[in-house]
N, C-alpha and C positions, 0 to 999 in steps of 0.2 A: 795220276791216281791218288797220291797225297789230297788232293781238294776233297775228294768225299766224305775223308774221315773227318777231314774239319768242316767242313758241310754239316755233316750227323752231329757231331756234338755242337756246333751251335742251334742247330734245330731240339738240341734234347734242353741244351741251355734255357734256349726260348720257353719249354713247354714247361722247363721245373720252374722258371720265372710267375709263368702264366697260373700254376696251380697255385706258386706262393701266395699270389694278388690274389685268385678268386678265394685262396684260405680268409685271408685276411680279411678281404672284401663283407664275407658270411660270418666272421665275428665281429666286425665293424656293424654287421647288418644284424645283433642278435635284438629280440624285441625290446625296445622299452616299455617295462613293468608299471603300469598306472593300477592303481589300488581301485577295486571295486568296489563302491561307494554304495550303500544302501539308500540313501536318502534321495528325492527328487534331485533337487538343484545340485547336489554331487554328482550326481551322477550324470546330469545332462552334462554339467561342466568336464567332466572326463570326456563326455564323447565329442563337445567341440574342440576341445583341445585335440584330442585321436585324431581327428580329420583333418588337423591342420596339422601334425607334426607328417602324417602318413603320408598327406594329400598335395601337403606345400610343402614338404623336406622330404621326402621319402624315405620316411624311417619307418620299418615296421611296430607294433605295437599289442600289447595285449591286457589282461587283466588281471589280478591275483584276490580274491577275495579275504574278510579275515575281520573284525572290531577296529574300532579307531584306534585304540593304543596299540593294538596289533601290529595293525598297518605304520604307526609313528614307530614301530621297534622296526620293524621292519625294512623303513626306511633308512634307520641309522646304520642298518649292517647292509644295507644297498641291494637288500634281495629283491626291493622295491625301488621304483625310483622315484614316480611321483604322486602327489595326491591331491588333486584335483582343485579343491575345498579343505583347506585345512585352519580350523578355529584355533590358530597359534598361540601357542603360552596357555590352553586350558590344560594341560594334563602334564602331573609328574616326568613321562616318556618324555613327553616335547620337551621340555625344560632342558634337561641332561643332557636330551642328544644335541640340542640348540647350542647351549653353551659347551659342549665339548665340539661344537663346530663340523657336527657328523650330520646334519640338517640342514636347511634353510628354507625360510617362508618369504617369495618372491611377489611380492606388486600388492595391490589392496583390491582384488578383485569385485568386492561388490559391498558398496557403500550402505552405511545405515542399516545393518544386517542387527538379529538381535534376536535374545532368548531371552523366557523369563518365565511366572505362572500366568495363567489364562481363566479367563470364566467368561461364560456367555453372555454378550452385554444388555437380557432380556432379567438374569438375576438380579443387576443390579439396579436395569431400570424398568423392567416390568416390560409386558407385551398386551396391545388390545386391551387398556382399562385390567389389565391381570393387576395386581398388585406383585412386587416385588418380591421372593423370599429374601432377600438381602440388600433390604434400598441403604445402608451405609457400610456395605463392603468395598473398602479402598486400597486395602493395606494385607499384607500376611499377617500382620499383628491381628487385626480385625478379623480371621480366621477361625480365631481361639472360640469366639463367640457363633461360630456358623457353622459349626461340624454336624451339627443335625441337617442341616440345606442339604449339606451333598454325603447323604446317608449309605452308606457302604450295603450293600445287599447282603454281601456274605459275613459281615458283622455289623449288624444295624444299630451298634450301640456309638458308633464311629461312622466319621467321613472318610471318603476314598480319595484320596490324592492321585494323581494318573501322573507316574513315571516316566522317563524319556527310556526308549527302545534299548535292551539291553547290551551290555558292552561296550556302551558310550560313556565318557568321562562326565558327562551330564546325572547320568545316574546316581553316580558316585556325589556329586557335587549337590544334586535334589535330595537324595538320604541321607546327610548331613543337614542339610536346611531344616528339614523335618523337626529334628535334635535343637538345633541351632535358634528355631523360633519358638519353641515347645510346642511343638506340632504331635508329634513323634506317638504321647499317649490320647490322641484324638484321633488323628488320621489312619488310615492304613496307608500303606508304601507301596502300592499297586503296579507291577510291572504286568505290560499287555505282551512283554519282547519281542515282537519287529516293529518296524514301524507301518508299517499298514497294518496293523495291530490297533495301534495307538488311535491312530487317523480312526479307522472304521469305528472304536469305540465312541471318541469326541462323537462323529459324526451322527449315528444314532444316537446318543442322549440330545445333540442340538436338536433332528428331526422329530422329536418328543419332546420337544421344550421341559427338558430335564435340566437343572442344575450338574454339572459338573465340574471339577476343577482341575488345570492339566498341565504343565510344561508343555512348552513347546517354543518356536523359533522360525524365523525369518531371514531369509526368504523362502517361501513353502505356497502350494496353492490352499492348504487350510485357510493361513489366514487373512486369504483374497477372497475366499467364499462366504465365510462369516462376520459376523457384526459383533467384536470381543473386546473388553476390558481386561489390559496387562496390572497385575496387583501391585505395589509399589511395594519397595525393596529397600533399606537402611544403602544408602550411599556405598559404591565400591570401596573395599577396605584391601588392600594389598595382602594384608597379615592375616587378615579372616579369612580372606581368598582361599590363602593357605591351609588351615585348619579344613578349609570346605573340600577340595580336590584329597587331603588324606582321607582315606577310611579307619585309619586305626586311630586318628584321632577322637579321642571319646567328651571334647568339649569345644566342639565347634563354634565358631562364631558368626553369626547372621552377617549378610552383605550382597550387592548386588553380586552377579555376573560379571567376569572381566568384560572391561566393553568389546565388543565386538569387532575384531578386523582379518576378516578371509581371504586367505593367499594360497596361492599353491603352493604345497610341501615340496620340495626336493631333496635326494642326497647330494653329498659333498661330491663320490663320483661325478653323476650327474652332473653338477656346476659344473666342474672341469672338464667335461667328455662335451657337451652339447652348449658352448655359449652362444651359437646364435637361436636354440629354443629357449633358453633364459635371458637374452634381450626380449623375445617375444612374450614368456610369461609374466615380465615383468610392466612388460602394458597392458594386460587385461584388464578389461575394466567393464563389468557387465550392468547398464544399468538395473536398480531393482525390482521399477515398475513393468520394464518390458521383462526381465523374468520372472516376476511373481505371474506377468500374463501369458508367457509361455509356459509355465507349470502346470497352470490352473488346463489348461487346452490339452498337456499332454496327459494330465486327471481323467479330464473329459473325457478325451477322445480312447482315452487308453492303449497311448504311443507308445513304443519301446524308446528308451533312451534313445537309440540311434537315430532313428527317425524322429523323434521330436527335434535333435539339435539340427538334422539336418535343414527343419522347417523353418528352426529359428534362424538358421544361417542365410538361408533364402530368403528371409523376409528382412534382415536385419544385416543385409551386408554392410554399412555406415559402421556400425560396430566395430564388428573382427577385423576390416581391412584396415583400421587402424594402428593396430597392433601390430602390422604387416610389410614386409618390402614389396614395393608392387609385382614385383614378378613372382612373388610366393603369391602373394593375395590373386594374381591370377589362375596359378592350379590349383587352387584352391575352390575358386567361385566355376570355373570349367569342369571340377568336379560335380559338383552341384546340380 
């Protein structure tokens, strides 16, 4: 009669065991937080990575919406984990939380990427025997003298300069420029605020062979669709940089763009919780031209994020199995 009771309590042993592991198991399994990316090629990139962390590691996953400095605070306090597309070292956030070592930007995702101002390359070279409004526009300097070309409708005494989609440290960075090249009393400061905003404007003034002038950035299907001339810019200046990314600074100094190199954001948690997704983030490597041609497709066709990468993943296994151990690259493409 003694064996039963010790029977029971190993069987209760067993089942407190059992809930301990599924406890744990369901907080080992809570989602990771990838930032919801407004922009195309962000957002496709979030949703191949989702399918591969989901599909070939089986972590769950989700998204948190929010602006890019948003989402970089966000990151540093780990409410977030990762972000997809991140243009590292542009914004004050990054900086801080980089060097306090609450961040990290993992791999060089996609080579020869690049922002800058735009105009359609019909101003500068004319279309169909048209003549040119602007045949020696080369430069931002060269602006000064063309702010009637791209005349502001709702101040027709001024040109309209088209903004990068609001909440982005670009914004900040263009409204300085303004200042910075003596822009500022010519132009207006045009914010469209999303980015399909932005896009739809460019895009009807190009379909009206209108002059306009515009920020924007690469990799994008814009500028696979059109035929555009980027403005030249006074040489990257570290110190200017600076001046450009404050807002309170009130004497900016002109300067390209930090040049360009896109990694995926992560927190510090993160590293530490997930090294074998950060040996894999840190091989991405997307080339530009097969994304600027999967953008443009998922424009077209008007894909959802998910379903565009899952096209891209299908058409472009060479790619992501790279990055891959083969038995993940297998549940992965079995996905598919």
């Amino acid at each position: 009669m003694k064996k039963i009771p010790t029977l029971l309590a190993g069987l209760l042993l067993t089942v407190c065991l059992a809930s301990t592991d599924s406890a744990a198991s369901a907080e080992a399994r809570a989602p990771i937080h990838f930032g919801a990316l407004t922009w195309e090629s962000g957002s496709l990139t979030t949703e191949i990575l989702r399918r591969i962390v989901e599909k070939g590691f089986g972590y769950p996953t989700d998204t948190l919406p929010g602006s890019t400095v948003g989402l970089e605070v966000a990151l540093a306090r780990n409410d977030l984990q990762v972000v997809a597309e991140e243009w590292a070292g542009r914004s004050p956030a990054w900086v801080k939380a980089e060097q306090a070592g609450e961040v990290f930007a993992l791999g060089d995702t996609v080579k020869n990427a690049e922002e800058g101002w735009w105009v359609p390359a019909y101003v500068v070279k004319g279309e169909k025997g048209d003549k040119a409004p602007a045949p020696d526009l080369r430069s931002v300097e060269d602006l000064k003298r063309y702010a009637s070309v791209f005349k502001d409708p709702e101040e027709p005494a001024k040109g309209r300069f088209l903004n990068s989609p609001s909440g982005w440290t670009s914004e900040i960075v263009n409204s300085q420029k303004l200042k910075a090249y003596g822009l500022d009393g010519l132009y207006t400061n045009f914010r469209t605020g999303s980015g399909a905003a932005l896009d739809a404007e460019i895009d009807s003034a190009i379909r009206r062979k209108k002059p306009v002038l515009f920020y924007y950035w690469s990799p994008t299907p814009l500028i696979g669709r059109h035929e555009l001339v980027r403005l030249q810019e006074p040489p990257f200046d570290a110190q200017a940089w600076a001046t450009l990314t404050d807002p309170s600074n009130k004497d900016p100094k002109g300067s390209q763009s930090l040049p360009a190199k896109l990694s995926i954001g992560v927190s510090k948690q993160f590293k530490n919780d997930y090294p074998e997704l950060v040996a894999v983030f840190e091989k991405v490597d997307l080339p530009i031209g097969l994304l600027n041609k999967a953008l443009a497709n998922m424009n077209k066709e008007r894909q959802d994020p998910g379903a565009a990468a899952e096209a891209f993943m299908r058409s472009n296994p060479d790619v992501w199995k790279a990055w891959l151990p083969a038995d993940v690259a297998a549940k992965v493409e079995a996905s598919l």
